[in-house]
N, CA, C and O atoms as a DFTB+ gen file, in Angstrom:
700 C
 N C O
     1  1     -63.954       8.303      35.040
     2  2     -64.008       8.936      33.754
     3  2     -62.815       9.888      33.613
     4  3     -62.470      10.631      34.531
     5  1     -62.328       9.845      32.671
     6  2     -61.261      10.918      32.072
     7  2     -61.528      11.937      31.787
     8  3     -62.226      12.004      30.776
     9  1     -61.183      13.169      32.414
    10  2     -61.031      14.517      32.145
    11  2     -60.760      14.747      30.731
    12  3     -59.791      14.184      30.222
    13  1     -61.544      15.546      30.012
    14  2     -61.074      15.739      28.455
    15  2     -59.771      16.695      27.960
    16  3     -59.165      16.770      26.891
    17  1     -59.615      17.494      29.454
    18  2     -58.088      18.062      29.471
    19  2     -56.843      17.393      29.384
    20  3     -55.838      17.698      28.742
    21  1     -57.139      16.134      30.365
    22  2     -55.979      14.786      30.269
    23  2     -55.812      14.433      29.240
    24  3     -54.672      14.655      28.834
    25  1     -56.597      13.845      28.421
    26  2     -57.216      13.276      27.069
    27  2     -55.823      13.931      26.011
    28  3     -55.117      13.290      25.233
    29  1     -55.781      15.308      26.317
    30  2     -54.610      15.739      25.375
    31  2     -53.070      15.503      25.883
    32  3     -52.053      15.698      25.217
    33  1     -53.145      15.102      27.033
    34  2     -51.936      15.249      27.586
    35  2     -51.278      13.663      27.126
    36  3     -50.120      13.348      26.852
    37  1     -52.152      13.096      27.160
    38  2     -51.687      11.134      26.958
    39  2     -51.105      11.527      25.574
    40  3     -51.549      12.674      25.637
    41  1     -50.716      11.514      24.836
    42  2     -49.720      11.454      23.438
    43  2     -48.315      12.138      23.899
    44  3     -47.234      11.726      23.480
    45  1     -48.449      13.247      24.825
    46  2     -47.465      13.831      25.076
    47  2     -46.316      13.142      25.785
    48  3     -45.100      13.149      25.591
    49  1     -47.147      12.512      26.723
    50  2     -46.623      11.825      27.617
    51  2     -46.165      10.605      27.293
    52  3     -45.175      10.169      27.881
    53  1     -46.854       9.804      26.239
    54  2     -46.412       8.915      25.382
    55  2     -45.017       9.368      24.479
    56  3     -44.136       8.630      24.041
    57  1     -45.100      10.280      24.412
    58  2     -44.033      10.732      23.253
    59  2     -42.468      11.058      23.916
    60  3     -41.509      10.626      23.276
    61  1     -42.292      11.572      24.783
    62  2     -41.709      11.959      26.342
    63  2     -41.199      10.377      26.858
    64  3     -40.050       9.978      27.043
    65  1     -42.540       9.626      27.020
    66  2     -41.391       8.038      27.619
    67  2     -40.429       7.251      26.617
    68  3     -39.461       6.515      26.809
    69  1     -41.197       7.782      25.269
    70  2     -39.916       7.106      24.435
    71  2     -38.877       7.898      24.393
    72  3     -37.770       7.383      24.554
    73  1     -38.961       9.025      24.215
    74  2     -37.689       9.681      24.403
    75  2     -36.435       9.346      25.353
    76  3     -35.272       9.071      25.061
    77  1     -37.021       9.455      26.475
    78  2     -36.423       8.618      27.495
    79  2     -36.523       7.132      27.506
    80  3     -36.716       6.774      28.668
    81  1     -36.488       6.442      26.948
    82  2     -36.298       5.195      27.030
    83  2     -34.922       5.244      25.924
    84  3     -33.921       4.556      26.124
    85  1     -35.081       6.240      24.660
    86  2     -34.216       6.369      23.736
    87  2     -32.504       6.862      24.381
    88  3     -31.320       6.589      24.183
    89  1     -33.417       7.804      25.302
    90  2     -32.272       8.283      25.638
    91  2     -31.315       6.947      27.326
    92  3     -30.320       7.207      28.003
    93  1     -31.735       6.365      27.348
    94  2     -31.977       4.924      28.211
    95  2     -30.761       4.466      27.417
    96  3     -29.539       4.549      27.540
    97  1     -31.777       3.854      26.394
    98  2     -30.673       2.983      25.500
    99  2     -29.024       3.341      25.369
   100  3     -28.115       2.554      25.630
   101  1     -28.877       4.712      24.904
   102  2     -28.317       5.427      23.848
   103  2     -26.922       4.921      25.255
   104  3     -26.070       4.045      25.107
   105  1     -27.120       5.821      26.523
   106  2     -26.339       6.096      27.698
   107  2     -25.815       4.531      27.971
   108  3     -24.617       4.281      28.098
   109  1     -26.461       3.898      28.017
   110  2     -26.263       2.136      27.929
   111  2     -25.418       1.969      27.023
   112  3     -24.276       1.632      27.335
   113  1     -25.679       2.112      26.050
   114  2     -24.932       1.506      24.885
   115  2     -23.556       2.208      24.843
   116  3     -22.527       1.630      24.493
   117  1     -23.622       3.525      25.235
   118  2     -22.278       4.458      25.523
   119  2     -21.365       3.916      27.091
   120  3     -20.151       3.946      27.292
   121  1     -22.361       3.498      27.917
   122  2     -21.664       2.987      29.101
   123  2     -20.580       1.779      28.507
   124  3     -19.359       1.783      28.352
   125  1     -21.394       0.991      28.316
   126  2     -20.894      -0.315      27.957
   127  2     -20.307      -0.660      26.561
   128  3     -20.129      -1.763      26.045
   129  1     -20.097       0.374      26.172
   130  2     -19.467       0.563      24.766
   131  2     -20.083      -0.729      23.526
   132  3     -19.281      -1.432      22.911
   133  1     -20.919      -0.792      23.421
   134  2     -21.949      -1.699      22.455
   135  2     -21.840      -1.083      21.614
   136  3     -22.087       0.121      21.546
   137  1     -21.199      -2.222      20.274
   138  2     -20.325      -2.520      19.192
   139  2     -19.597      -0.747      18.711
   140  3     -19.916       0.099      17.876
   141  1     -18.263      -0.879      20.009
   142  2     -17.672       0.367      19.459
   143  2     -17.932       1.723      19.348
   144  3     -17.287       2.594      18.764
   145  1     -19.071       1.796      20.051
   146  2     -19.745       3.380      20.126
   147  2     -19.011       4.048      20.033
   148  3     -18.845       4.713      19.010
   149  1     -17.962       4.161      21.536
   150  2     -17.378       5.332      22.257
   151  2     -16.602       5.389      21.386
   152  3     -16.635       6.488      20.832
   153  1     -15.656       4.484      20.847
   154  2     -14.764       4.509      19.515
   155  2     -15.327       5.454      18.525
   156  3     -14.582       6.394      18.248
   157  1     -16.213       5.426      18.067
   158  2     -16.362       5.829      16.640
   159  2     -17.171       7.451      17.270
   160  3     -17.108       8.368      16.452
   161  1     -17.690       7.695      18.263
   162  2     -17.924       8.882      18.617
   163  2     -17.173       9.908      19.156
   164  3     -17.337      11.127      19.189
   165  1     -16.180       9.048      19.638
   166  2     -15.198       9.819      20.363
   167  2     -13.386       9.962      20.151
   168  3     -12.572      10.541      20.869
   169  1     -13.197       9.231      18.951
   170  2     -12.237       8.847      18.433
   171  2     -11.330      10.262      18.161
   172  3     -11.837      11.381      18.240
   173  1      -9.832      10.005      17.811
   174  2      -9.511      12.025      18.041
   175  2      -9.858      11.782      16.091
   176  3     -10.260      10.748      15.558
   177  1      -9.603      12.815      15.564
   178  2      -9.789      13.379      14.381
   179  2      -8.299      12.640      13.247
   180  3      -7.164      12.523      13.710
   181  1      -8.597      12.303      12.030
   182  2      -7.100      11.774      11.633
   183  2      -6.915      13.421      10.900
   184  3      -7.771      14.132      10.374
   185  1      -5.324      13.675      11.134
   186  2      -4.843      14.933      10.393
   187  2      -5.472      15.139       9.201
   188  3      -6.145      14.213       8.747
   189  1      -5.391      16.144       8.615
   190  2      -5.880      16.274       7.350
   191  2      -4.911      16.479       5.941
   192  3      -5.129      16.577       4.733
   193  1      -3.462      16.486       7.026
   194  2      -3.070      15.965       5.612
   195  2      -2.318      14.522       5.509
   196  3      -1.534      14.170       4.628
   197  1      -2.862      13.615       6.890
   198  2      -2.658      11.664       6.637
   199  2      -3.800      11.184       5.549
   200  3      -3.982       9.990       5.311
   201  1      -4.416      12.050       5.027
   202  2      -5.840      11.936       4.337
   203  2      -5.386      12.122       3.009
   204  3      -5.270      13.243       2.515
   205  1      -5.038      10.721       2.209
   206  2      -4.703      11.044       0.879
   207  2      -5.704      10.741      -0.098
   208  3      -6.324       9.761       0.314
   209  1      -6.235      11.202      -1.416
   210  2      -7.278      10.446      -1.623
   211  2      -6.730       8.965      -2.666
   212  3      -5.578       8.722      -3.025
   213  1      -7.609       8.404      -2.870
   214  2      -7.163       7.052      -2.941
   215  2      -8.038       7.084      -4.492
   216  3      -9.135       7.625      -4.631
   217  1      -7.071       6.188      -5.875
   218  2      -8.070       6.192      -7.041
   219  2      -7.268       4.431      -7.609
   220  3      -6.237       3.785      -7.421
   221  1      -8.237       4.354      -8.175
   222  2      -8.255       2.923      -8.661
   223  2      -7.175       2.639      -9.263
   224  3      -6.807       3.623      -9.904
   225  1      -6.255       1.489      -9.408
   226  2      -5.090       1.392     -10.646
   227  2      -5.672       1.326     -11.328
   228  3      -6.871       1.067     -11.225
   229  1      -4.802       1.622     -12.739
   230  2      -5.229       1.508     -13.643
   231  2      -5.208       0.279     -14.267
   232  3      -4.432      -0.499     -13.711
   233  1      -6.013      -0.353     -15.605
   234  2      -6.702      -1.666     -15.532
   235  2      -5.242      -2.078     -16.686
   236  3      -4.853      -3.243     -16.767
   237  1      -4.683      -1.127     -17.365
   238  2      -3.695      -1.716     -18.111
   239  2      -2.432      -1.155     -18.100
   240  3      -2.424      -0.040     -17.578
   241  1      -1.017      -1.676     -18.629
   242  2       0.137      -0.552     -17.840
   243  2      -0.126       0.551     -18.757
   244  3      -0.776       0.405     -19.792
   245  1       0.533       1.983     -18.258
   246  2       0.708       2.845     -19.515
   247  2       2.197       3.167     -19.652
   248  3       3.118       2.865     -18.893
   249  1       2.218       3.995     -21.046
   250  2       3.252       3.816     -21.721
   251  2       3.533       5.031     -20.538
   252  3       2.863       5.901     -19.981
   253  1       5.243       4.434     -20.503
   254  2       5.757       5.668     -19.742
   255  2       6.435       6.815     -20.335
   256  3       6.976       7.677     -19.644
   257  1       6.403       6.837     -21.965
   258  2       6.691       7.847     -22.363
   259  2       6.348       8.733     -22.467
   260  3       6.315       8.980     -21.261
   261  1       5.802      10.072     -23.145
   262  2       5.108      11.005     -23.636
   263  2       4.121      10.708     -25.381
   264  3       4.838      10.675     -26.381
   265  1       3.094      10.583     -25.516
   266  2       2.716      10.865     -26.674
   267  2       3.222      12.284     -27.144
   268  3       3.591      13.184     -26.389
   269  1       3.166      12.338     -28.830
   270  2       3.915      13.510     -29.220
   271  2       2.925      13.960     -30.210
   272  3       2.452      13.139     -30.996
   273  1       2.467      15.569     -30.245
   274  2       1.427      15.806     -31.501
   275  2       0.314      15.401     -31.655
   276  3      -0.029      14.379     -31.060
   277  1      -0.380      15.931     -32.312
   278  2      -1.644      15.135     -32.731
   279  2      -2.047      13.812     -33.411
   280  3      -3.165      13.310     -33.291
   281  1      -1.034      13.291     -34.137
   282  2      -0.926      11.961     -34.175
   283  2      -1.173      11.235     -33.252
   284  3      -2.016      10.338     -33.238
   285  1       0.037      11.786     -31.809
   286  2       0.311      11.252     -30.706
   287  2      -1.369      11.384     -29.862
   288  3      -1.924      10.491     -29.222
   289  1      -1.653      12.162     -30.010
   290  2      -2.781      12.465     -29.367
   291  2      -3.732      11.149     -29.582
   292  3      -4.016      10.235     -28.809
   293  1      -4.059      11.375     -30.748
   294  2      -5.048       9.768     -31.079
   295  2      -4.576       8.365     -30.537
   296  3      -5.446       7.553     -30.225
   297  1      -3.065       7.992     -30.391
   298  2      -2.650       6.903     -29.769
   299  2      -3.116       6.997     -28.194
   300  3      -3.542       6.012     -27.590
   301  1      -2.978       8.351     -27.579
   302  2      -3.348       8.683     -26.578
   303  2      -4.780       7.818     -25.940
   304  3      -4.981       6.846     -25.212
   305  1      -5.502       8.705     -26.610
   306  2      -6.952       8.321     -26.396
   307  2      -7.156       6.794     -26.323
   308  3      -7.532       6.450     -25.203
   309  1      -7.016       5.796     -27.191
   310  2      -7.147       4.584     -27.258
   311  2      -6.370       3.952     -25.946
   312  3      -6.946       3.199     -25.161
   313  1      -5.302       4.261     -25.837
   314  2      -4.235       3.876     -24.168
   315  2      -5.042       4.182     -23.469
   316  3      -5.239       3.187     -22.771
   317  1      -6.123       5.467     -22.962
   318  2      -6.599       5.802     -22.013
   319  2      -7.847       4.728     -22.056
   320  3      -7.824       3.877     -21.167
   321  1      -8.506       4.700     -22.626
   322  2      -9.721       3.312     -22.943
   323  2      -8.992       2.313     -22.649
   324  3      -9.345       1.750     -21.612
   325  1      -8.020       1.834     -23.216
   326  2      -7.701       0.721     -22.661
   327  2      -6.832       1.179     -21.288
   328  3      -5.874       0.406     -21.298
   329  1      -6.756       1.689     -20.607
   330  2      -6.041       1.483     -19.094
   331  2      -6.787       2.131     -18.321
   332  3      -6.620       1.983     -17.110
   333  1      -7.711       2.936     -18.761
   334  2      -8.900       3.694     -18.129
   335  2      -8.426       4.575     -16.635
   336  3      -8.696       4.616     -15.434
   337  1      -7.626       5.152     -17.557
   338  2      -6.348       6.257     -17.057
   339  2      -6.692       7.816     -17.210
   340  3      -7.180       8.157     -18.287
   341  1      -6.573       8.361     -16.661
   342  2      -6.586      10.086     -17.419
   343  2      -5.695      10.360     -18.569
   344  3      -4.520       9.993     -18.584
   345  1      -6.258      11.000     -19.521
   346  2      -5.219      11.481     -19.889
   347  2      -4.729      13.492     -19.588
   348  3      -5.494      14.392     -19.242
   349  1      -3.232      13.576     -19.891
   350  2      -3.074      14.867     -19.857
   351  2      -2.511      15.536     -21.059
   352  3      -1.523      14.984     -21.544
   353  1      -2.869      16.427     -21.533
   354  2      -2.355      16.943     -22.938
   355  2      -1.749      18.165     -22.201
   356  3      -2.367      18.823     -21.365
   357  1      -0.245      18.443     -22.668
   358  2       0.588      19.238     -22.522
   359  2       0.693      20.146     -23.526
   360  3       1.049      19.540     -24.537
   361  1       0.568      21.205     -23.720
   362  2       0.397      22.579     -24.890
   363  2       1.476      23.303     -24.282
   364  3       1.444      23.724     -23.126
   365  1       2.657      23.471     -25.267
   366  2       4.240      23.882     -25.428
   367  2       4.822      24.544     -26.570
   368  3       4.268      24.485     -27.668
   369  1       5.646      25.021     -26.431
   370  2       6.672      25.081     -27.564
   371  2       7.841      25.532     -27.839
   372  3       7.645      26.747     -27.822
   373  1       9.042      25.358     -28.106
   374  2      10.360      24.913     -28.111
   375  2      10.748      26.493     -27.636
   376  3      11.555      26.710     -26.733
   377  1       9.996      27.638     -28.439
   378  2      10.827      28.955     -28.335
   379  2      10.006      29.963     -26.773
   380  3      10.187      31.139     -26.458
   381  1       8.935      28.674     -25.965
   382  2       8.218      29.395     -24.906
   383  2       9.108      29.230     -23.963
   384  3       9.587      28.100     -23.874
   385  1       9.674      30.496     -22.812
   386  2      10.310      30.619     -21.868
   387  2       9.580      30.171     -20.912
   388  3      10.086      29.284     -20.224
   389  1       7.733      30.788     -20.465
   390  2       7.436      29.974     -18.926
   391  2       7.178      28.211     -19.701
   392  3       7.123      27.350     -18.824
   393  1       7.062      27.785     -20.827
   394  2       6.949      26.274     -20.755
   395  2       8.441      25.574     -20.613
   396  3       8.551      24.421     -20.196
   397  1       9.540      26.352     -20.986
   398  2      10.790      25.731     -20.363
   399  2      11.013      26.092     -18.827
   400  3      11.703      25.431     -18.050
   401  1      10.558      26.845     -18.632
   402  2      10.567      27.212     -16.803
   403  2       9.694      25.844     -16.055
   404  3      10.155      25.024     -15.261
   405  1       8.405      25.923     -16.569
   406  2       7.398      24.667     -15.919
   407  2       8.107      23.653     -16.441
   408  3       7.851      22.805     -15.587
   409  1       8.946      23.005     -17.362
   410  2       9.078      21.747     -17.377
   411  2      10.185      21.701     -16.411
   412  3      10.222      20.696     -15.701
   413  1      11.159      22.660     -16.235
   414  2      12.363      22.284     -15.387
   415  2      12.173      22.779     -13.908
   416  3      12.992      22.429     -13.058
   417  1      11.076      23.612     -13.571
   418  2      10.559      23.807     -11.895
   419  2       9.735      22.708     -11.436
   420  3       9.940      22.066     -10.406
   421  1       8.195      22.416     -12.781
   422  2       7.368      21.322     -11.840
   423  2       7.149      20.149     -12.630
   424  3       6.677      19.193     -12.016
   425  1       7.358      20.018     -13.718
   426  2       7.498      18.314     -14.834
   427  2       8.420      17.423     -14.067
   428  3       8.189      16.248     -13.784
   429  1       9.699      18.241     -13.701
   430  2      11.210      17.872     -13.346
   431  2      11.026      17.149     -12.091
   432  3      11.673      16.121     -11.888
   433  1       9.856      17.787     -10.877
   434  2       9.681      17.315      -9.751
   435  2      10.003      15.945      -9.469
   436  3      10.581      15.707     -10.529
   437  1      10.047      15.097      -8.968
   438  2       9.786      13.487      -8.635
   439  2       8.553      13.239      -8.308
   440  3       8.028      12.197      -8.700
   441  1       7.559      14.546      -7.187
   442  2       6.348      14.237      -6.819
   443  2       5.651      13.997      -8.437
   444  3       5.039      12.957      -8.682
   445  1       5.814      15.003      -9.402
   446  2       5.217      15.166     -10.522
   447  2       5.627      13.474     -11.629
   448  3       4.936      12.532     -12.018
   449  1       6.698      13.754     -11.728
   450  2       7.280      12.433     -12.304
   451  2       6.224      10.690     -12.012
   452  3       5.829       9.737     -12.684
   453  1       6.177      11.268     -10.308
   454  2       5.431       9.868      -9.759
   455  2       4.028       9.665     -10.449
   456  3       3.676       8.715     -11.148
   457  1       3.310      10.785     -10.086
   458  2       2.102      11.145     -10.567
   459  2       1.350      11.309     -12.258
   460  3       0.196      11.364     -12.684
   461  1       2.817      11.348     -12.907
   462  2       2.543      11.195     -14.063
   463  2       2.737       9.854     -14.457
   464  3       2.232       9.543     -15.536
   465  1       3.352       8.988     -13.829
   466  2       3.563       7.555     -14.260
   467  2       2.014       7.283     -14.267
   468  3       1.656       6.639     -15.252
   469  1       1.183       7.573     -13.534
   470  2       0.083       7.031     -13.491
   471  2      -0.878       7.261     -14.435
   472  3      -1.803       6.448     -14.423
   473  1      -0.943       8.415     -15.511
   474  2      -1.423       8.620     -16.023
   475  2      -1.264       9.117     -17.634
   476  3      -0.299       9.861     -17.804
   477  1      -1.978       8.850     -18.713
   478  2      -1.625       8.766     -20.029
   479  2      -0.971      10.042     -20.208
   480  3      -1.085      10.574     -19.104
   481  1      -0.335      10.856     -20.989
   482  2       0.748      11.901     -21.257
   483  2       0.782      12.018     -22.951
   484  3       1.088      11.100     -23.711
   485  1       0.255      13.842     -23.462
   486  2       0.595      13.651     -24.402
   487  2       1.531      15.229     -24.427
   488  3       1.459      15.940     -23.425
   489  1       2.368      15.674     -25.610
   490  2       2.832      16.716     -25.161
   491  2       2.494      17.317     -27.158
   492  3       2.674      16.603     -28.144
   493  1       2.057      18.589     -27.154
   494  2       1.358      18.989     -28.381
   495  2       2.297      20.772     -28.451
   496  3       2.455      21.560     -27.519
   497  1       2.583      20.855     -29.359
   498  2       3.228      22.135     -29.694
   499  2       2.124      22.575     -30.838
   500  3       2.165      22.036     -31.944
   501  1       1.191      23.520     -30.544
   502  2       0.354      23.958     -31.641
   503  2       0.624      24.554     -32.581
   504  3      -0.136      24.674     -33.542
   505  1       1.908      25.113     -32.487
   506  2       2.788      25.756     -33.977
   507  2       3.038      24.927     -34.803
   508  3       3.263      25.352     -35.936
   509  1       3.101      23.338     -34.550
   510  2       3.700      22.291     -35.912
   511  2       2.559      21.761     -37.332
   512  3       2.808      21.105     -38.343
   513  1       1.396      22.330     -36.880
   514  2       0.330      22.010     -37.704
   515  2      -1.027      22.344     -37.576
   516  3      -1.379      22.708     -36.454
   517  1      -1.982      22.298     -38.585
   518  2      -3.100      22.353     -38.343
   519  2      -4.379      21.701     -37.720
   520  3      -5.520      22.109     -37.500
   521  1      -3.542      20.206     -37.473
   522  2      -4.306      19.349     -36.289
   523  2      -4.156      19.954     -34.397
   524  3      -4.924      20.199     -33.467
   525  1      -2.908      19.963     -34.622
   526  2      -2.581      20.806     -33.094
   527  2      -2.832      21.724     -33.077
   528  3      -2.917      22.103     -31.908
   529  1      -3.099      22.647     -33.925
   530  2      -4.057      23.967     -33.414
   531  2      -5.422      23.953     -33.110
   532  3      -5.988      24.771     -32.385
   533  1      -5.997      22.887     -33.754
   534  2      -7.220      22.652     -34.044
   535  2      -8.014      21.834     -32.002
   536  3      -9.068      21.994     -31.385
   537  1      -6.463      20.877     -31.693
   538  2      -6.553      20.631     -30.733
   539  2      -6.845      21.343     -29.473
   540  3      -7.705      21.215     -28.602
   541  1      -5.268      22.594     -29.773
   542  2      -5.570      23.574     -28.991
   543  2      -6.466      24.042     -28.637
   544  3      -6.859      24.032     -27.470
   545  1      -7.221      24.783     -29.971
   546  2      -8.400      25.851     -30.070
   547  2      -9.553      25.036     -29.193
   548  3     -10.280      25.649     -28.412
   549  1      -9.671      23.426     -29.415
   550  2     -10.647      22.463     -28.971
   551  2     -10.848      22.443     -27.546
   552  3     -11.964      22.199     -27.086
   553  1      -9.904      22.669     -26.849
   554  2      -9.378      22.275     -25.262
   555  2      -9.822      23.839     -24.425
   556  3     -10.313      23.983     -23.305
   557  1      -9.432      24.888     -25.453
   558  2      -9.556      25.659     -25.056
   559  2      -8.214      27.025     -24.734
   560  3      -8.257      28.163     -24.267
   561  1      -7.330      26.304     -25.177
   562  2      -6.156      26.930     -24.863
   563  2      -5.661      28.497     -25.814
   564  3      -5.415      28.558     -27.018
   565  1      -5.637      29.435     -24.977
   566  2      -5.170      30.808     -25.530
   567  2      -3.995      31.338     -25.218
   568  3      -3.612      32.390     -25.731
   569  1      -2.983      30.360     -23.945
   570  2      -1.530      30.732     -23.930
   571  2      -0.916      29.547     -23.321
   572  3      -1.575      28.653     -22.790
   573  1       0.499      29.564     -23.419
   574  2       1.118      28.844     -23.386
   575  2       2.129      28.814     -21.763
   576  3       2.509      29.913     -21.361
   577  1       2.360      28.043     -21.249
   578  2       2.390      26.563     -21.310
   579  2       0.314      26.405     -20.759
   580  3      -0.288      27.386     -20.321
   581  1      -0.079      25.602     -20.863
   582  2      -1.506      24.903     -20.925
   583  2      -1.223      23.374     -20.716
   584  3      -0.254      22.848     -21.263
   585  1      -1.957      22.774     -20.036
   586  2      -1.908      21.735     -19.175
   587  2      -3.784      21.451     -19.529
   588  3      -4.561      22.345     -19.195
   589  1      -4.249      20.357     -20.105
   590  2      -5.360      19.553     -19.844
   591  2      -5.744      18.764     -19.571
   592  3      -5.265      17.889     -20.293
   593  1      -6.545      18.268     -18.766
   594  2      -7.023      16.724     -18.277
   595  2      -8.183      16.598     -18.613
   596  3      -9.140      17.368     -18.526
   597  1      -8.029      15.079     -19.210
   598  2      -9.425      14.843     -20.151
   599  2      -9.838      13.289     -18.990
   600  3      -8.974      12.412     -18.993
   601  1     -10.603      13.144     -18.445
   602  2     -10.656      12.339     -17.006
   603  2     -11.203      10.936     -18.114
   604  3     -11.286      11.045     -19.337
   605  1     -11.512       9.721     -17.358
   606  2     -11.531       8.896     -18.242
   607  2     -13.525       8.698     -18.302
   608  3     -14.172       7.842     -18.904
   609  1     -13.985       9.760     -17.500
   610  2     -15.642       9.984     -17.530
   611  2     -15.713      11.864     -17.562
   612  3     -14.960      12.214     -16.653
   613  1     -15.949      12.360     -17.829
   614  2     -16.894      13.586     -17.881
   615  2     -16.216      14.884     -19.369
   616  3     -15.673      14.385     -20.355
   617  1     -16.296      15.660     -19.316
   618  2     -15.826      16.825     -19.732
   619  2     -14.120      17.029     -19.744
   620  3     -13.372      17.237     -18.789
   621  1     -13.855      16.909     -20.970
   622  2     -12.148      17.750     -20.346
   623  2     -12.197      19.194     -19.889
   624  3     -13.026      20.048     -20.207
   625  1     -10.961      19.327     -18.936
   626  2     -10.749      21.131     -18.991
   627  2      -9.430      21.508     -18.568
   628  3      -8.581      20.898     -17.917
   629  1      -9.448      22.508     -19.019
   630  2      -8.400      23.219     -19.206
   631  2      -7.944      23.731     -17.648
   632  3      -8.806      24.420     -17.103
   633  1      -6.850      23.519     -16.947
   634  2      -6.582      23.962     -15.956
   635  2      -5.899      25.508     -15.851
   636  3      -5.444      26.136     -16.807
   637  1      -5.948      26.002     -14.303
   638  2      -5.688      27.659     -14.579
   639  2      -4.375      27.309     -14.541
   640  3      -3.727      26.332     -14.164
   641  1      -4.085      28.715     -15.193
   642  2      -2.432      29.143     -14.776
   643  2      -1.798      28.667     -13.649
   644  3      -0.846      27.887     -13.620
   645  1      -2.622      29.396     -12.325
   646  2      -1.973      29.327     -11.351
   647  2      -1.473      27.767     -10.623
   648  3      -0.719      27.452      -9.702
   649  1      -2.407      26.979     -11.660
   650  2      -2.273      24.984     -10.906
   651  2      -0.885      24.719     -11.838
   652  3      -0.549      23.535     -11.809
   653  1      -0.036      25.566     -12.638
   654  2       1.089      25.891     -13.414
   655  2       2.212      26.276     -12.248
   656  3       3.428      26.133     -12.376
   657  1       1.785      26.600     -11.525
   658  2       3.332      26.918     -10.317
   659  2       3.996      25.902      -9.644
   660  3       5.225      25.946      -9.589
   661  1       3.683      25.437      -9.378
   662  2       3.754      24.197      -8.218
   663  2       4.155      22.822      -8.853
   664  3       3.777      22.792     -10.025
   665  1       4.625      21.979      -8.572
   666  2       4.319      20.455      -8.769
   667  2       2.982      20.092      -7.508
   668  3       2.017      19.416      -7.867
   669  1       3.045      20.450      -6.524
   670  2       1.410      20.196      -5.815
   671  2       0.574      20.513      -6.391
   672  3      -0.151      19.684      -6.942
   673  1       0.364      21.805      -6.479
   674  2      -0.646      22.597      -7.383
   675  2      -1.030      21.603      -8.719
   676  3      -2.164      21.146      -8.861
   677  1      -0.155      21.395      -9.471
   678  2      -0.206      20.566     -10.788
   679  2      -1.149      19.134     -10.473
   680  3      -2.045      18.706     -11.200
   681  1      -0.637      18.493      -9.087
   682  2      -0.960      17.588      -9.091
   683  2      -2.417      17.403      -8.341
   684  3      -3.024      16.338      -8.229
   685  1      -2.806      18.609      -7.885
   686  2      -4.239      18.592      -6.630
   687  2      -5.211      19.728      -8.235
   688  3      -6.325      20.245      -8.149
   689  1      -4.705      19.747      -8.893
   690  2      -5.526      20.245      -9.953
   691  2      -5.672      19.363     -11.074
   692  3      -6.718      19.405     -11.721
   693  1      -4.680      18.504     -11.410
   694  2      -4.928      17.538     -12.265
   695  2      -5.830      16.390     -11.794
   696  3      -5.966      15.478     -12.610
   697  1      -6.415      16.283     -10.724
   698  2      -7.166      14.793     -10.298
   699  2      -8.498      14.833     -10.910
   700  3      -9.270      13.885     -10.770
C-alpha cells in the first residue's frame, strides 16, 4: 500500500523526469547540431548598421521630377495610388534663407537625391495662393522650410525641425 505522503510526491516527480528528458533532448540536439541549432543560437550578432531596412518597389515608375503647388499636389496624390509610393510635400519659399540652406546642405545630398527617386515629390510655396495655404494650414505647417510625408497607408505628418539638418536625419525620418 502507498503511503498517502508519497501519493503527493508522484506528480512531482513526474514533472522533474520530463524536465530532464527535455533537458536530454535539448543537449542532444545542441551536441549534434540538429537542423542548425548551434548556428542560430550561437551565431555572432550582424552589426547594426549592415541592418538596412528593406521596403517594397514601387508598383509603378515615378516621375522624377518635382510636383509644383497645389495643382501639383493633386497630380501628386493620384502618382502615389498608382505607384503606391510615399509621397513628400515640401513647404518653401523663394525669399526663405533656412529653405535655401536645406535645399543646398540636404536636398543637394546624393544620399537624399537617391532616396527621393524613390518616392513621389511635391514642392508647395504657401505664399502663391489660397490652395497652398490651405494645404499648409492642413499638414500642419507653422514655419518654414517644412517637410511632410503622407505614407501610402496611415496619417500624414509633419516632420520636426531637427529631421531638417541632416540628409540622414531627412531620410531615417521620412520612412
Amino acid at each position: 500500500m502507498v503511503n498517502p505522503s508519497e501519493r503527493r510526491n508522484l506528480p512531482r516527480n513526474w514533472i522533474g523526469g520530463v524536465a530532464l528528458l527535455a533537458a536530454a533532448l535539448f543537449a542532444g540536439a545542441l551536441a549534434f547540431d540538429l537542423g542548425g541549432l548551434q548556428s542560430k543560437l550561437f551565431a555572432e550578432p550582424i552589426a547594426a548598421h549592415a541592418i538596412a531596412p528593406t521596403f517594397p518597389p514601387p508598383a509603378a515608375a515615378i516621375t522624377p521630377a518635382w510636383y509644383i503647388g497645389a495643382s501639383g499636389y493633386d497630380g501628386a496624390e493620384q502618382e502615389q495610388k498608382t505607384a503606391r509610393a510615399n509621397l513628400i510635400v515640401y513647404f518653401q519659399q523663394r525669399s526663405c534663407d533656412g529653405c535655401r540652406k536645406f535645399e543646398k546642405e540636404v536636398l543637394a545630398a546624393p544620399e537624399v537625391k537617391s532616396f527621393l527617386a524613390g518616392v513621389v515629390k511635391v514642392r508647395v510655396d504657401p505664399g502663391d495662393g489660397e490652395r497652398e495655404q490651405v494645404l499648409a494650414r492642413r499638414l500642419g505647417v507653422s514655419q518654414l522650410p517644412a517637410v511632410a510625408v503622407i505614407p501610402q497607408q496611415g496619417p500624414p505628418r509633419l516632420l520636426p525641425q531637427g529631421a531638417l539638418s541632416s540628409p540622414h536625419a531627412l531620410i531615417v525620418f521620412s520612412r
